[in-house]
N, C-alpha and C positions, 0 to 999 in steps of 0.2 A: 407705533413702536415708542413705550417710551423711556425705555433705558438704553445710555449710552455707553456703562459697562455691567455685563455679569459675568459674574463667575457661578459654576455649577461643579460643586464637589469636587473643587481644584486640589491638587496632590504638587506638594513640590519638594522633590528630595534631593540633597549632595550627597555625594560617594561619603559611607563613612559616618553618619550623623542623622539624628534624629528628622525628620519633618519638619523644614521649615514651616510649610504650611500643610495642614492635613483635614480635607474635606471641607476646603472652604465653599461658602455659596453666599453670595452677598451680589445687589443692586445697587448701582447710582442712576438716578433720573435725570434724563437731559435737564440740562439750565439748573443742577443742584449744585450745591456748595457744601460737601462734606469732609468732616475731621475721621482719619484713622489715627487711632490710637492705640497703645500699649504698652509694654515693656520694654525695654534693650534686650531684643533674641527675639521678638515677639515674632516677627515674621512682616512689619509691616513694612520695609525697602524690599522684602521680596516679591511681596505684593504687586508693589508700583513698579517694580523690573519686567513682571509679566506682562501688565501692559503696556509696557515702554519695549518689548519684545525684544528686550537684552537678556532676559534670562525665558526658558519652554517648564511649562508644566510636566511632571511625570507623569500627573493624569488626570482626566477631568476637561472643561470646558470654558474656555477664556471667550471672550462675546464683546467687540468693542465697536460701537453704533452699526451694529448689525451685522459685523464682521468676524468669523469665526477665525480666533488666530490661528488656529492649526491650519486652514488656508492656506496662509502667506509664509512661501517660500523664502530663503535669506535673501536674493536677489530684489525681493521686492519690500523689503523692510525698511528701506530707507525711503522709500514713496510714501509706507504708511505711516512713517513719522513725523512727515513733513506735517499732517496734520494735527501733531499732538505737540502741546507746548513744555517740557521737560525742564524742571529746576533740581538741582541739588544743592547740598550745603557745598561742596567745592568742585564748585563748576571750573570746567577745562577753559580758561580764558588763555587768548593770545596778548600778549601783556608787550609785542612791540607791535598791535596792532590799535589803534585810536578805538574809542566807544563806538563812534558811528560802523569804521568797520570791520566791529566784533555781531555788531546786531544784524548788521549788513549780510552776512556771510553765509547765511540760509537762503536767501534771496539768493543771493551768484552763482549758487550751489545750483540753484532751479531754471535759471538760467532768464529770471526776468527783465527788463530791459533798465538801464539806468535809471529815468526817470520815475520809474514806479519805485523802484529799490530807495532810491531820495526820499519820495512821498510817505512808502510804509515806514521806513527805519524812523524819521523825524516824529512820524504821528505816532511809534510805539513808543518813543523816548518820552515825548511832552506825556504821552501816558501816564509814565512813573516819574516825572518832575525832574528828569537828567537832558533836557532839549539842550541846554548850557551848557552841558557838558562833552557834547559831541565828537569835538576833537582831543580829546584829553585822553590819557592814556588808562588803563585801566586802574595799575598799581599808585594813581593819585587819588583811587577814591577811598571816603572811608567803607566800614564792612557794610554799614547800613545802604547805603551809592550802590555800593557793588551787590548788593540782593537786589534793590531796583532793577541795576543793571540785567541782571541776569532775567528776569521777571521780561523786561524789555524783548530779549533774547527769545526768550519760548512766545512772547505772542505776536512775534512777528509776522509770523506766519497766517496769523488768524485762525487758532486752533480751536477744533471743538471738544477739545480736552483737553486742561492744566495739568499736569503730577506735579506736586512738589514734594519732596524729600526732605524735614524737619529746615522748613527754609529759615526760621528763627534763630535756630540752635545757637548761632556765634555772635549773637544782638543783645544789647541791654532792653530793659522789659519796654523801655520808651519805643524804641526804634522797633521792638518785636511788633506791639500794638500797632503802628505806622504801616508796615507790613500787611499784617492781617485785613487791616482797613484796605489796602490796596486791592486786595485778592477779592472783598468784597465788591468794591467798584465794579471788578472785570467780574465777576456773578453776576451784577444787575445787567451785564450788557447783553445776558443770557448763553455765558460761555461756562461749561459745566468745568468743577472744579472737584478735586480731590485733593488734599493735603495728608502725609503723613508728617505729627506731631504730637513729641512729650509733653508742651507746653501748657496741660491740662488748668492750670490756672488763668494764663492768658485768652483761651477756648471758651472757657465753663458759661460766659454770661454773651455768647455772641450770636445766640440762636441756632444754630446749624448743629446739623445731623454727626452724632458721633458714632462710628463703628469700632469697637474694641476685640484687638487681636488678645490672646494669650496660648502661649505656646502654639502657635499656626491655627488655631480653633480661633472664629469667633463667639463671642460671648456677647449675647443678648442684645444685639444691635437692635434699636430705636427703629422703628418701621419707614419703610420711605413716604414721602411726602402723598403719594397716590395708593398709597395701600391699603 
């Protein structure tokens, strides 16, 4: 098997309003690192909502490492998250809770023992270059610390899938680039990535696989790596 999500002539409708996404079909390959791209409306936070199983399909087939979302009842949604590493641009931070335990808090959630919860939380921090910053509160970092941060936060878990939601978006082009580089690192370690971003400039010259939404359709996505 070696896509870790597909979609098959996915259909995603709100009450009242056009298709967000309409008959999409699209693969990512374990261990790949791809850019969704498109418009504002395009459809692509809808996208990464379905496989973050925050938002259901009207109709069609969601497929995540083998895993048919239609499956998985709400009771067990928070199991299958545990394995997915979720970023947005503003992430829900507890802001009278220290960095260590903002990252920490997936772990306690699962209920694994102190000493591990120490282990992982420091090795995802040193990750993204915030190990120094552990005890420090969140609202002392600057915007670029706190995209680490959050970064931190989703691969805690050690997930076999990243979403990120236009994590640049609030960065100068420096600290955008810093960023991106980061997201590559965690690719070489063969953890599969998807990113939604307008940042078509910052993108253009980084190698990796771009898919392009327009109006819920995509439009001529570049074939996967095994195709």
């Amino acid at each position: 098997m070696n896509d870790i999500v597909a979609f098959h002539d996915v259909v995603k409708r709100y009450a009242g309003s056009q298709p967000a996404l309409d008959g999409v079909s699209l693969r990512l390959a374990r261990g790949e690192m791809a850019f969704l791209t498109g418009h504002s409306g395009a459809g692509k936070s809808t996208l990464i909502k379905l496989i973050g199983l925050l938002e259901r399909p009207t109709r069609g087939r969601v497929i995540i490492n083998g895993i048919d979302l239609a499956r998985i009842r709400r009771r067990q949604v928070p199991r299958y998250r545990q394995r997915l590493g979720l970023i947005f641009q503003n992430d829900q931070l507890l802001f009278d809770r220290t960095v260590f335990d903002n990252v920490a808090l997936p772990l306690v959630i699962r209920g694994l023992a102190h000493r591990d919860i120490s282990r992982r939380v420091r090795a995802a921090l040193d990750t993204v270059g915030l190990l120094s910053h552990e005890r420090k509160l969140p609202i002392t970092l600057s915007g670029g610390e706190q995209q680490r941060f959050g970064i931190a936060r989703a691969v805690v878990n050690r997930p076999h899938l990243i979403l990120a939601d236009e994590p640049t978006g609030n960065l100068d082009p420096d600290l955008a680039a810093d960023i991106m580089r980061l997201f590559m690192r965690l690719n070489e370690t063969g953890t599969s990535i998807l990113i939604a971003t307008h940042a078509l400039a910052l993108i253009r010259n980084l190698g990796h696989r771009q898919i392009t939404l327009d109006h819920g359709h995509v439009t001529a996505p570049s074939p996967a790596p095994y195709a």
